[in-house]
N, CA, C, O and CB atoms as a CASP TS submission, in Angstrom:
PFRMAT TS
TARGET T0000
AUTHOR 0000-0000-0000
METHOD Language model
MODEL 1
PARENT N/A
ATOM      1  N   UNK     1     -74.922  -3.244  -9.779  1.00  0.00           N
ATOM      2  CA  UNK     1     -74.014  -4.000  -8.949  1.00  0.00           C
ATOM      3  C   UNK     1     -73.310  -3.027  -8.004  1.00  0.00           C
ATOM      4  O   UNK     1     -72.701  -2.156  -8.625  1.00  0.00           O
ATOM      5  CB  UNK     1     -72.993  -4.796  -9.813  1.00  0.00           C
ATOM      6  N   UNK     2     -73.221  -2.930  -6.633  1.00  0.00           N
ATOM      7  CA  UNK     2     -72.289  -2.324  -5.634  1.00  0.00           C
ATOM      8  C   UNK     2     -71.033  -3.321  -5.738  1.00  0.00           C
ATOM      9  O   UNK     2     -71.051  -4.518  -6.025  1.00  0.00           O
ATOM     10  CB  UNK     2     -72.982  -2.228  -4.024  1.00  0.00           C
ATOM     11  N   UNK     3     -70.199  -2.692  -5.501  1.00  0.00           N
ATOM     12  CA  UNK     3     -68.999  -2.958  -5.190  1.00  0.00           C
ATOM     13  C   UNK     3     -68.496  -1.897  -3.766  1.00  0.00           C
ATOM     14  O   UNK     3     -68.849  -0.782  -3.381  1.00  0.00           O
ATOM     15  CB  UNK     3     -68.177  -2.779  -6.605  1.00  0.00           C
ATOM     16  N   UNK     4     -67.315  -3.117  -3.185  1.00  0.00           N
ATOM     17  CA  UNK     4     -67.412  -2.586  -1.942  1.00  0.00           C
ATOM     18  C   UNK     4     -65.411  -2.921  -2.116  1.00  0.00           C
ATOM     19  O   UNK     4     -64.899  -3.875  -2.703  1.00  0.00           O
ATOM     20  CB  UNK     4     -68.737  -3.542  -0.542  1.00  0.00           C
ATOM     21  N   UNK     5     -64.792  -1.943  -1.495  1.00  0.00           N
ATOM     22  CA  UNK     5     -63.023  -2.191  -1.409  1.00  0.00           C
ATOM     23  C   UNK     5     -62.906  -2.718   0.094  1.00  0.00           C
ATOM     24  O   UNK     5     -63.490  -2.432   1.139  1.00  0.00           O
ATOM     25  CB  UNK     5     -61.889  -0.502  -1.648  1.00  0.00           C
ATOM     26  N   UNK     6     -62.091  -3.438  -0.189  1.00  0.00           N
ATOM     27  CA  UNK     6     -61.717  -3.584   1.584  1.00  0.00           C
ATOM     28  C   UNK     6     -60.097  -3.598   1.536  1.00  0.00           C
ATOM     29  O   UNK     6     -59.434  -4.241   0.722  1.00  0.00           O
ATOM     30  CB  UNK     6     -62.400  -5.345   2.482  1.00  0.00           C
ATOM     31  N   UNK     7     -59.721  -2.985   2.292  1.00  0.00           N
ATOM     32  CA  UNK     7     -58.170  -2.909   2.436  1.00  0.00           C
ATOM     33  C   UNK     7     -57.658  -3.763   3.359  1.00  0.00           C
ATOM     34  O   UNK     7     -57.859  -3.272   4.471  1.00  0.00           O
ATOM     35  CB  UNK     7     -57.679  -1.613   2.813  1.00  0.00           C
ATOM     36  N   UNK     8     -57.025  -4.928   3.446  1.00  0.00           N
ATOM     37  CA  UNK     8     -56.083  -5.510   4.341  1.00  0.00           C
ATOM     38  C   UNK     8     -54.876  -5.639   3.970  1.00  0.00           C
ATOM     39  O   UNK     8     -54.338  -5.969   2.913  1.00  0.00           O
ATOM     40  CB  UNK     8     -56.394  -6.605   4.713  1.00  0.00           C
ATOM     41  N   UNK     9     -54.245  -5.098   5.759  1.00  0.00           N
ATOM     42  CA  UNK     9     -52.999  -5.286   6.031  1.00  0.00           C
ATOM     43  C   UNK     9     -52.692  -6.702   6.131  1.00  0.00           C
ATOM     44  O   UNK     9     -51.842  -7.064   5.317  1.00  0.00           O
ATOM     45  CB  UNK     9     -52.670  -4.602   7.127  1.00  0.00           C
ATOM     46  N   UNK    10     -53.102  -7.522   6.830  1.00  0.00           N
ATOM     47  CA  UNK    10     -52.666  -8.645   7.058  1.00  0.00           C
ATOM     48  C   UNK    10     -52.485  -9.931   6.296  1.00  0.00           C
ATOM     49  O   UNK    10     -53.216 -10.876   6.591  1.00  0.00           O
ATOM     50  CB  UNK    10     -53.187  -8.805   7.808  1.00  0.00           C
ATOM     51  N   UNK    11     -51.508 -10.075   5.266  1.00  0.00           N
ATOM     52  CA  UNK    11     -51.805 -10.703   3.674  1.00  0.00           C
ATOM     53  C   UNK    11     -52.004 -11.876   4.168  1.00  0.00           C
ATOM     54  O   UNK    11     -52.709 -12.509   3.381  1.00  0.00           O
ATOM     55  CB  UNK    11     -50.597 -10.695   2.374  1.00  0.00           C
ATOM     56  N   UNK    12     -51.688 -12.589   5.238  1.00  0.00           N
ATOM     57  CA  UNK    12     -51.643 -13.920   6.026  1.00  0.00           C
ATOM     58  C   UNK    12     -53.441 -14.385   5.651  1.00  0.00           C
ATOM     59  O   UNK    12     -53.776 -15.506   5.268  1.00  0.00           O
ATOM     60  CB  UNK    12     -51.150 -13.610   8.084  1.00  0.00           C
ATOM     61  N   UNK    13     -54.126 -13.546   5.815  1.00  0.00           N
ATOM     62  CA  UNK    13     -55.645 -14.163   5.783  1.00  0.00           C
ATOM     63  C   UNK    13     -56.645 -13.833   4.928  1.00  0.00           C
ATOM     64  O   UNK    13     -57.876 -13.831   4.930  1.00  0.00           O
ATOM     65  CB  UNK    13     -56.282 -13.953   6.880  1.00  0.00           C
ATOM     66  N   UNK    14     -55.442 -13.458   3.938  1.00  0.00           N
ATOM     67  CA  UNK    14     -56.157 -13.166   2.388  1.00  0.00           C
ATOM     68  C   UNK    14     -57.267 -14.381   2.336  1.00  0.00           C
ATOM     69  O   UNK    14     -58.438 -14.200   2.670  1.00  0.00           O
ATOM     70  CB  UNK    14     -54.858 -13.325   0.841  1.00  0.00           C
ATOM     71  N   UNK    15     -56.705 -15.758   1.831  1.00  0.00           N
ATOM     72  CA  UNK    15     -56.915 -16.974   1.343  1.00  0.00           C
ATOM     73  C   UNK    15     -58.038 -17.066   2.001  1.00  0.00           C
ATOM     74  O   UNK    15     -59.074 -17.144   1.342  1.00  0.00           O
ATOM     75  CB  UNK    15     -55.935 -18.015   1.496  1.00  0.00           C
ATOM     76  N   UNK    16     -58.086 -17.076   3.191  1.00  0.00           N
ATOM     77  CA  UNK    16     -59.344 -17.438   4.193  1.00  0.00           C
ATOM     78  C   UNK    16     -60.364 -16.662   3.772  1.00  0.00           C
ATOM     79  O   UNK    16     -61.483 -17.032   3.419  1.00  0.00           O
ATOM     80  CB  UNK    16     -59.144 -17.158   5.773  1.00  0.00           C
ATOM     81  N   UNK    17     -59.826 -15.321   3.838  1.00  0.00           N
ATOM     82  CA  UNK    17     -60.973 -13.943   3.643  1.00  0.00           C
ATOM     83  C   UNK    17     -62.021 -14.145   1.770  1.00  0.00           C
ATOM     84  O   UNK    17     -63.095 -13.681   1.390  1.00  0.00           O
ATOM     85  CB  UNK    17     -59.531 -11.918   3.569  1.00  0.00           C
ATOM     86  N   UNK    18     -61.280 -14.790   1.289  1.00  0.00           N
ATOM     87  CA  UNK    18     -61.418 -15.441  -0.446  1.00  0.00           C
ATOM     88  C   UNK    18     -62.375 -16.495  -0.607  1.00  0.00           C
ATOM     89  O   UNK    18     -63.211 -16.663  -1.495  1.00  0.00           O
ATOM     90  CB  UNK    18     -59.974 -16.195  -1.066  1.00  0.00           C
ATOM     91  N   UNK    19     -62.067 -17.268   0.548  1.00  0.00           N
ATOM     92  CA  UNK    19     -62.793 -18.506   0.876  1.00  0.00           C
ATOM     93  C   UNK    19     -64.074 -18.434   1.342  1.00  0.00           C
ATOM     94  O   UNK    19     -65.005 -19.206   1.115  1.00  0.00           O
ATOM     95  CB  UNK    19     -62.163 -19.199   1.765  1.00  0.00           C
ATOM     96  N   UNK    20     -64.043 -17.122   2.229  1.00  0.00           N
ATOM     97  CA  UNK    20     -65.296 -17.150   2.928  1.00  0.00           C
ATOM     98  C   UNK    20     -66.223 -15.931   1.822  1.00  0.00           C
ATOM     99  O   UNK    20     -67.446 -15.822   1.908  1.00  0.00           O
ATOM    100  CB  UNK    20     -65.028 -16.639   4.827  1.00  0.00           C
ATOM    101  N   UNK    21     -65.646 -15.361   1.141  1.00  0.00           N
ATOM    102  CA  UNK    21     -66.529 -14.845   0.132  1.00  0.00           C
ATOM    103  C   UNK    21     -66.839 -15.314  -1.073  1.00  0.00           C
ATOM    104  O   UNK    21     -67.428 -14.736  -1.987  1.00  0.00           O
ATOM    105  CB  UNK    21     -66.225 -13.859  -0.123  1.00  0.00           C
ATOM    106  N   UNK    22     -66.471 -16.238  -1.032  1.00  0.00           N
ATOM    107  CA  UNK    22     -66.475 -16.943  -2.791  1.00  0.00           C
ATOM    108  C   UNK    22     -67.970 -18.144  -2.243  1.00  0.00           C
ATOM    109  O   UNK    22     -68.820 -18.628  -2.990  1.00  0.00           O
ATOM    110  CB  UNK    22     -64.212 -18.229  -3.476  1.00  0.00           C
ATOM    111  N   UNK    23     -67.827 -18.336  -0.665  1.00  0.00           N
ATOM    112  CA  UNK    23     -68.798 -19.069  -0.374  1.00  0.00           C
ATOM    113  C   UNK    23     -70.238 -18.525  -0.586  1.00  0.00           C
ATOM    114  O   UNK    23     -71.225 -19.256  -0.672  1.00  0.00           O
ATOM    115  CB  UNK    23     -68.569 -19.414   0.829  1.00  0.00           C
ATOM    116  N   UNK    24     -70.258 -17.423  -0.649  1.00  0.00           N
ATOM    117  CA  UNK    24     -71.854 -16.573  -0.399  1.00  0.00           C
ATOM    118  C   UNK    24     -72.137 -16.434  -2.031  1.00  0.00           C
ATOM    119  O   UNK    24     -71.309 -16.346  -2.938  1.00  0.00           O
ATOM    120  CB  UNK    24     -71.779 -14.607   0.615  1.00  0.00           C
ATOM    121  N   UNK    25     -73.177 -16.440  -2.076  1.00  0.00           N
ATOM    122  CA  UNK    25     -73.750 -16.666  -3.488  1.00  0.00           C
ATOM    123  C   UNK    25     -74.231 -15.206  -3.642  1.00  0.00           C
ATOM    124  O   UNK    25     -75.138 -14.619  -3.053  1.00  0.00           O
ATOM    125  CB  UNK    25     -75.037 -17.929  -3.656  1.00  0.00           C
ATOM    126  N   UNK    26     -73.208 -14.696  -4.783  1.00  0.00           N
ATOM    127  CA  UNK    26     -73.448 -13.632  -5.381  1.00  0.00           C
ATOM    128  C   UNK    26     -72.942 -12.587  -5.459  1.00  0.00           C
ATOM    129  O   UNK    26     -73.124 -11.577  -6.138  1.00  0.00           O
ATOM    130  CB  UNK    26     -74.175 -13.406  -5.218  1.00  0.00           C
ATOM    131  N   UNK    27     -72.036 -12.999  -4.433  1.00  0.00           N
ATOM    132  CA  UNK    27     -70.692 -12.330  -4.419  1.00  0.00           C
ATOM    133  C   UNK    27     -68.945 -13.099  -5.213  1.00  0.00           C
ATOM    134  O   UNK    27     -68.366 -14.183  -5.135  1.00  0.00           O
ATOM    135  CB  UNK    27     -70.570 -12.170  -2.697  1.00  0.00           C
ATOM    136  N   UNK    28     -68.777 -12.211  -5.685  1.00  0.00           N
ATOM    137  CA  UNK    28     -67.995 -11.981  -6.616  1.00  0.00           C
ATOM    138  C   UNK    28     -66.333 -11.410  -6.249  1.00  0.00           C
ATOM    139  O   UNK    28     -66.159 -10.349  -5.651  1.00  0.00           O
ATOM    140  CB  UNK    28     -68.808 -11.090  -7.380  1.00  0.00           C
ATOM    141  N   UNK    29     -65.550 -12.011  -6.562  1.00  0.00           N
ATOM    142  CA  UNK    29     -64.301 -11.095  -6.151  1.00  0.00           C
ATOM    143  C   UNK    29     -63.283 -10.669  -7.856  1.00  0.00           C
ATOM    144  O   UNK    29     -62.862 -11.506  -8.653  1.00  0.00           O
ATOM    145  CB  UNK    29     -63.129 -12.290  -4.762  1.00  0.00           C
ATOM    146  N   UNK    30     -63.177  -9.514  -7.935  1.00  0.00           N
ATOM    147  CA  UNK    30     -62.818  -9.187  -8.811  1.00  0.00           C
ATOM    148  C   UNK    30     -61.163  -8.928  -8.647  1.00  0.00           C
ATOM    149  O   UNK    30     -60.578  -8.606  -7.612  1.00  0.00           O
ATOM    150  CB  UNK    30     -63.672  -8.262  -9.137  1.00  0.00           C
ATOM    151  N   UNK    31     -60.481  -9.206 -10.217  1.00  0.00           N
ATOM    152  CA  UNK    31     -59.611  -8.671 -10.048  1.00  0.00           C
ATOM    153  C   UNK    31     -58.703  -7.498 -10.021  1.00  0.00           C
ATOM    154  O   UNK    31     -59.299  -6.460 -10.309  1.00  0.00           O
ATOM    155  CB  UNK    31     -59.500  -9.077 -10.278  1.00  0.00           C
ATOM    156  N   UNK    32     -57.481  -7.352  -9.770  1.00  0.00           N
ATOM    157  CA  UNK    32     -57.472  -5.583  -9.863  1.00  0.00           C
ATOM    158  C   UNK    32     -56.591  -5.621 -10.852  1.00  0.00           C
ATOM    159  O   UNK    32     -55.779  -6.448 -11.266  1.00  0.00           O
ATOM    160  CB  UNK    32     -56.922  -4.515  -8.472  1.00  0.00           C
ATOM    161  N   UNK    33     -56.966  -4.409 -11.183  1.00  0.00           N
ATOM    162  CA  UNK    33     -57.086  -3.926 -12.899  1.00  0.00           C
ATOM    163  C   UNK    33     -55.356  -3.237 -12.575  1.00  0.00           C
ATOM    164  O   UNK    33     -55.014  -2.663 -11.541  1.00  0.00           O
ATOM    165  CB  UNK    33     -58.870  -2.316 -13.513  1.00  0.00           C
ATOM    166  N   UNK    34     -54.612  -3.471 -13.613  1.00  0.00           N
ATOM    167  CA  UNK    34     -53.099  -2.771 -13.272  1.00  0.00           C
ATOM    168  C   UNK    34     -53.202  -1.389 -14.350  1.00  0.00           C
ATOM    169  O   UNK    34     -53.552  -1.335 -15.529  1.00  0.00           O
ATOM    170  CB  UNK    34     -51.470  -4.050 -13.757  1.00  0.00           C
ATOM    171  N   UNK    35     -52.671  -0.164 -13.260  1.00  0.00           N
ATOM    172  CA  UNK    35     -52.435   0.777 -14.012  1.00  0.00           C
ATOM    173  C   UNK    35     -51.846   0.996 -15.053  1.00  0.00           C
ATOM    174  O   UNK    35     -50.764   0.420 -14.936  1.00  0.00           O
ATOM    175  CB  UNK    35     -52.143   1.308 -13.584  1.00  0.00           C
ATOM    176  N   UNK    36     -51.917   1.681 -16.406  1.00  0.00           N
ATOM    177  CA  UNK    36     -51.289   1.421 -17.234  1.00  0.00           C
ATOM    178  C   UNK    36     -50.451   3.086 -17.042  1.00  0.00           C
ATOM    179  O   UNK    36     -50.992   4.087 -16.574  1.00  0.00           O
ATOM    180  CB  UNK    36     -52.159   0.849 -18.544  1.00  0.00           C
ATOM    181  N   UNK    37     -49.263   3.003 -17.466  1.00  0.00           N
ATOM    182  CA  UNK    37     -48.269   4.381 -16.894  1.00  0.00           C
ATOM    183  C   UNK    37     -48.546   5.297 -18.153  1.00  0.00           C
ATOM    184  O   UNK    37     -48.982   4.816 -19.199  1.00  0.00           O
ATOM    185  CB  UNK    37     -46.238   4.031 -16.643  1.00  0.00           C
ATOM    186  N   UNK    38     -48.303   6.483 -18.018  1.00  0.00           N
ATOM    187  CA  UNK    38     -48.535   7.662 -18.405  1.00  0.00           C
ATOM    188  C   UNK    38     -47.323   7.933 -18.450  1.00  0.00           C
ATOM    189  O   UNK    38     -46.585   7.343 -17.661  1.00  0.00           O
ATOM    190  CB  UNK    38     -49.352   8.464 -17.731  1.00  0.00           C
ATOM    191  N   UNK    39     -46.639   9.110 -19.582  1.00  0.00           N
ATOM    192  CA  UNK    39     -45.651   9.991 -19.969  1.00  0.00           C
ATOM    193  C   UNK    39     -45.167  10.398 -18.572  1.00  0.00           C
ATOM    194  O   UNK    39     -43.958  10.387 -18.339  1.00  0.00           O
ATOM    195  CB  UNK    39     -46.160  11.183 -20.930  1.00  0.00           C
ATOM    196  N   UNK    40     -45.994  10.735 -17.692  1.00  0.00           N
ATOM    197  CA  UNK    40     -45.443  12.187 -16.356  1.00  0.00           C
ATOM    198  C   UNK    40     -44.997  10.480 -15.440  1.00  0.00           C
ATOM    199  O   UNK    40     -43.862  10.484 -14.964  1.00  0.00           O
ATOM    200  CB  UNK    40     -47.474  13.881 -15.167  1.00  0.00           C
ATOM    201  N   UNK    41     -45.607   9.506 -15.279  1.00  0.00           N
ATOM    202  CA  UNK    41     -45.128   8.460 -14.063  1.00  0.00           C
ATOM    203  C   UNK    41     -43.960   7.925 -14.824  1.00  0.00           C
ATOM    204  O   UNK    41     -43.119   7.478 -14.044  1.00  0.00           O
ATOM    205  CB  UNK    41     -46.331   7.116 -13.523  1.00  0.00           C
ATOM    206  N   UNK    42     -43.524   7.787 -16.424  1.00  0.00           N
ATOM    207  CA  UNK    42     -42.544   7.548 -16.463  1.00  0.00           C
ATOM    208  C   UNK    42     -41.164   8.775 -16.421  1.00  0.00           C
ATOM    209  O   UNK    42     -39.947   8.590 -16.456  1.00  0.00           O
ATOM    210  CB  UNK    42     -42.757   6.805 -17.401  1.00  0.00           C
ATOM    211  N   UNK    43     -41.771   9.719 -16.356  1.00  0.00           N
ATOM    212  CA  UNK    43     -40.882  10.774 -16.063  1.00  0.00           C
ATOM    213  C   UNK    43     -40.363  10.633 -14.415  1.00  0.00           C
ATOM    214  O   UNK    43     -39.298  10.827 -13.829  1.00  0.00           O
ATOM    215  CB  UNK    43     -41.695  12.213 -16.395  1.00  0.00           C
ATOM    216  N   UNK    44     -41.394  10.297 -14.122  1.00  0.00           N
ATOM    217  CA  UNK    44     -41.376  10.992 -12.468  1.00  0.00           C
ATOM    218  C   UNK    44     -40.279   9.614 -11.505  1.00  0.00           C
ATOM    219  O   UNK    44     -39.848   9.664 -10.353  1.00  0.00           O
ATOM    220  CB  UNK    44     -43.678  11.084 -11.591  1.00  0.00           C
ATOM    221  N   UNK    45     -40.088   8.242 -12.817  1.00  0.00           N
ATOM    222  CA  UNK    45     -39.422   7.372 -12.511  1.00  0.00           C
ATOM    223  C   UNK    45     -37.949   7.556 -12.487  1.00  0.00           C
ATOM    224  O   UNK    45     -37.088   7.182 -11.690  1.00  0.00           O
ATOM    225  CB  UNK    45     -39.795   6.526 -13.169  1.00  0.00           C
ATOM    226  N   UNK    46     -37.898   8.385 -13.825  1.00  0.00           N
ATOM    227  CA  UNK    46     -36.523   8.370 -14.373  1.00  0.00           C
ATOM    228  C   UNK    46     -35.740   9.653 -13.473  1.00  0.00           C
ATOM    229  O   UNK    46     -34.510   9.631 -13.498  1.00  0.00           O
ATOM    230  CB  UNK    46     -36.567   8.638 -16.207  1.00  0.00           C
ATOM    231  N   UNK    47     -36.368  10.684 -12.741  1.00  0.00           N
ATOM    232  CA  UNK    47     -35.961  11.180 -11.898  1.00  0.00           C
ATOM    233  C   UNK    47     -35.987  10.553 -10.680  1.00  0.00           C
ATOM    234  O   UNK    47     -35.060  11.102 -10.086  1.00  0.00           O
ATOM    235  CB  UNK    47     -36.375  12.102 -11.935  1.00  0.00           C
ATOM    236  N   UNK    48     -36.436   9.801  -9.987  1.00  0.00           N
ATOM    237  CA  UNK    48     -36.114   9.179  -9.006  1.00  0.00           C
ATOM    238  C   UNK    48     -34.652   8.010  -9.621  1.00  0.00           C
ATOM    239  O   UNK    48     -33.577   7.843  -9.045  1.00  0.00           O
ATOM    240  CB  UNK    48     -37.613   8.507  -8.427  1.00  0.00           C
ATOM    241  N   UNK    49     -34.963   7.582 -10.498  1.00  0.00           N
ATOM    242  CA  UNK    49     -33.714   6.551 -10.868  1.00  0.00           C
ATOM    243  C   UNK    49     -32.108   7.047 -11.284  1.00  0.00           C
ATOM    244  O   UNK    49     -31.034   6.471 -11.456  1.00  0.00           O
ATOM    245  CB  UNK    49     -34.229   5.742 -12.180  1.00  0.00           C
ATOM    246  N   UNK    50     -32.719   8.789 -11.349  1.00  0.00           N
ATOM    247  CA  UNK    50     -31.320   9.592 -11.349  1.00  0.00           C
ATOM    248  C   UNK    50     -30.782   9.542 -12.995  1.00  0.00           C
ATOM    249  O   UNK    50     -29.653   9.626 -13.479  1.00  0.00           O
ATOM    250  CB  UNK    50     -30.046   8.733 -10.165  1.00  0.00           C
ATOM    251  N   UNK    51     -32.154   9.365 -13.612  1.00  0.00           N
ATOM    252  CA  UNK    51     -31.910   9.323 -15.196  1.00  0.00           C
ATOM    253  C   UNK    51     -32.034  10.945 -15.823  1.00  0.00           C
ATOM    254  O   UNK    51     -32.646  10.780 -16.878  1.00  0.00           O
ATOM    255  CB  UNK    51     -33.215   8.219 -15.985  1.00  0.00           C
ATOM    256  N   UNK    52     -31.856  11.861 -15.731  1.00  0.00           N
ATOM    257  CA  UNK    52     -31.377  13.646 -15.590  1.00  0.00           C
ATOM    258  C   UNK    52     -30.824  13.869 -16.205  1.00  0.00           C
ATOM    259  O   UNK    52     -29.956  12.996 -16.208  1.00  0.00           O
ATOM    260  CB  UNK    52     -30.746  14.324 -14.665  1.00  0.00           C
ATOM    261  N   UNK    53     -30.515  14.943 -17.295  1.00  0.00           N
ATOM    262  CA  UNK    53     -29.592  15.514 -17.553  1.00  0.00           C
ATOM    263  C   UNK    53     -30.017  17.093 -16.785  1.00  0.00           C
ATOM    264  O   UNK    53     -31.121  17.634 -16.711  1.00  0.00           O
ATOM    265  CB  UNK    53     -29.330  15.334 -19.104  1.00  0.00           C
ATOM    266  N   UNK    54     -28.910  17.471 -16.364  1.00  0.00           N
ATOM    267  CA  UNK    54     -29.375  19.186 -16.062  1.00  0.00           C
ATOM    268  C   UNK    54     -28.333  20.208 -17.227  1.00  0.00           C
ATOM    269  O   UNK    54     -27.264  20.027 -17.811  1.00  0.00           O
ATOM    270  CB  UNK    54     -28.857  19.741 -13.942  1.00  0.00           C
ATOM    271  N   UNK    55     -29.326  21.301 -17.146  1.00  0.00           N
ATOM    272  CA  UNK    55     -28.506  21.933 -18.087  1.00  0.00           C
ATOM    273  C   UNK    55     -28.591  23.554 -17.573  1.00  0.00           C
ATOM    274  O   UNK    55     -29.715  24.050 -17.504  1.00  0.00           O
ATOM    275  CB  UNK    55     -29.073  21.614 -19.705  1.00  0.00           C
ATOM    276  N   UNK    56     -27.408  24.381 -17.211  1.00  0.00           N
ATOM    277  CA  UNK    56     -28.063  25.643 -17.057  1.00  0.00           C
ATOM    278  C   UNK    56     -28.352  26.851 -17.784  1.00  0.00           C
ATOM    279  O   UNK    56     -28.981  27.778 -17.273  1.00  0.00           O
ATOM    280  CB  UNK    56     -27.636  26.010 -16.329  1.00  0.00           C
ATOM    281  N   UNK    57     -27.928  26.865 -18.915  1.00  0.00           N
ATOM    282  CA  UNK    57     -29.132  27.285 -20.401  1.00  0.00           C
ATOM    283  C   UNK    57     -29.112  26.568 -21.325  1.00  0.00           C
ATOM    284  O   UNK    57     -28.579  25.463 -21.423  1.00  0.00           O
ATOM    285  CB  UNK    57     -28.980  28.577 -21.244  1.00  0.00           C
ATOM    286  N   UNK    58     -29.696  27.151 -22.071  1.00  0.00           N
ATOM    287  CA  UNK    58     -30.218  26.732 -23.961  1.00  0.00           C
ATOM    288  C   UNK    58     -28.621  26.369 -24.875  1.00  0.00           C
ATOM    289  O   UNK    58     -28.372  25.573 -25.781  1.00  0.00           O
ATOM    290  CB  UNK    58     -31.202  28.727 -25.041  1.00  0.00           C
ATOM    291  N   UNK    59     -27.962  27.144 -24.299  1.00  0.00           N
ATOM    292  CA  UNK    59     -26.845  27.072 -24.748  1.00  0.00           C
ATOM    293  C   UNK    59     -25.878  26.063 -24.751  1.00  0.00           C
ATOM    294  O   UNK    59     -25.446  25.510 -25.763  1.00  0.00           O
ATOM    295  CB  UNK    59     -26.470  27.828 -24.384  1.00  0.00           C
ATOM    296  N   UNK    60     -25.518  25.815 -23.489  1.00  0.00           N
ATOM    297  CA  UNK    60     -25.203  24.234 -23.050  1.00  0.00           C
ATOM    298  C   UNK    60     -25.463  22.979 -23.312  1.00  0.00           C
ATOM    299  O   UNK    60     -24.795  21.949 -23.404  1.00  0.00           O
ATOM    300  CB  UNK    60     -25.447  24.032 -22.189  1.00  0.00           C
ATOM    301  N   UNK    61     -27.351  23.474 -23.486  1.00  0.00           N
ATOM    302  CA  UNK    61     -27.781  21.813 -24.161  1.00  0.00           C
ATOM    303  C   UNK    61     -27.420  22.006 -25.334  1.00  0.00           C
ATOM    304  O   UNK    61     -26.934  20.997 -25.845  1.00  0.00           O
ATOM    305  CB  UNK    61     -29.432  21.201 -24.212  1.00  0.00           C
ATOM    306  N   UNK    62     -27.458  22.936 -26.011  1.00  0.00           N
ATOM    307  CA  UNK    62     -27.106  22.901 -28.017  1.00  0.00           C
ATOM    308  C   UNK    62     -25.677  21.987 -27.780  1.00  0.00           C
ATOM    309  O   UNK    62     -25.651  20.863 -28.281  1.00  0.00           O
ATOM    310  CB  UNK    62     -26.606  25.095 -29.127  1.00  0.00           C
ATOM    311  N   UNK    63     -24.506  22.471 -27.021  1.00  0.00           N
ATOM    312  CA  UNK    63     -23.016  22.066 -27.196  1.00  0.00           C
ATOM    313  C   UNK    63     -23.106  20.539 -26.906  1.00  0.00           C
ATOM    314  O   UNK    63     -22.547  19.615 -27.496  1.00  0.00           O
ATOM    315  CB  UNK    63     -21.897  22.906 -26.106  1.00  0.00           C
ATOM    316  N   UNK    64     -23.949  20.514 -25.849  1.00  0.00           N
ATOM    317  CA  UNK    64     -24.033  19.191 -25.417  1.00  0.00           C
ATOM    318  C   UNK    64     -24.437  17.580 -26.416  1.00  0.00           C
ATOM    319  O   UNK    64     -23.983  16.441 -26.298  1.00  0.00           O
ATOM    320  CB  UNK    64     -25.037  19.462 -24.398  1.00  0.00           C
ATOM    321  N   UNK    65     -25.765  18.331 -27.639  1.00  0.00           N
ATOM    322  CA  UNK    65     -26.021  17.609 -28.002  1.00  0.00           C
ATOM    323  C   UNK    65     -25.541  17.884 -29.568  1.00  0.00           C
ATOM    324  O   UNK    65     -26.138  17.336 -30.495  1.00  0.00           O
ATOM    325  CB  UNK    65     -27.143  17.385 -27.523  1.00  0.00           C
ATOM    326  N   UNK    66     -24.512  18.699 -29.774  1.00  0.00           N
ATOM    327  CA  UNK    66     -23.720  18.860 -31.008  1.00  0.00           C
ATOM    328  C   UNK    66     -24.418  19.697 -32.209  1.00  0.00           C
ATOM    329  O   UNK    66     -24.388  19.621 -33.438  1.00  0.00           O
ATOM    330  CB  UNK    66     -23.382  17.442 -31.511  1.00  0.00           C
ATOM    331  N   UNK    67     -25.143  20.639 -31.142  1.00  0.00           N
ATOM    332  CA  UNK    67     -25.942  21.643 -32.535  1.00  0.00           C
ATOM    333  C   UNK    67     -25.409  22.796 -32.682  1.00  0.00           C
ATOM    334  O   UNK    67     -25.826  23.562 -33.552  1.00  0.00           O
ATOM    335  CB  UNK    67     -27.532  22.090 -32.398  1.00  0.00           C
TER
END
């Protein structure tokens, strides 16, 4: 089986573009598969969301977290 991506900008003519491929026999429109997140994309969230602690040594984090 080939598979082929097509990227559109214009979401307005999705429906149409669906219509006219679902018409041709043998073509297929698949759905898209959702990423499932990884350790580093939920990291890479929680720094954008300003979820951080900074610490500037070893020392600081011990006091910090009562060791």
């Amino acid at each position: 089986m080939t598979q082929i991506t097509i990227n559109i900008e214009d979401k307005s003519i999705l429906p149409h573009l669906k219509k006219i491929l679902n018409a041709i026999e043998g073509v297929s429109i698949a759905k898209p598969s959702k990423r499932k997140k990884c350790g580093i994309d939920d990291a890479l969230d929680d720094i954008k969301a300003g979820r951080v602690t900074h610490f500037d040594n070893v020392d600081d984090m011990f006091k910090a977290f009562g060791i």
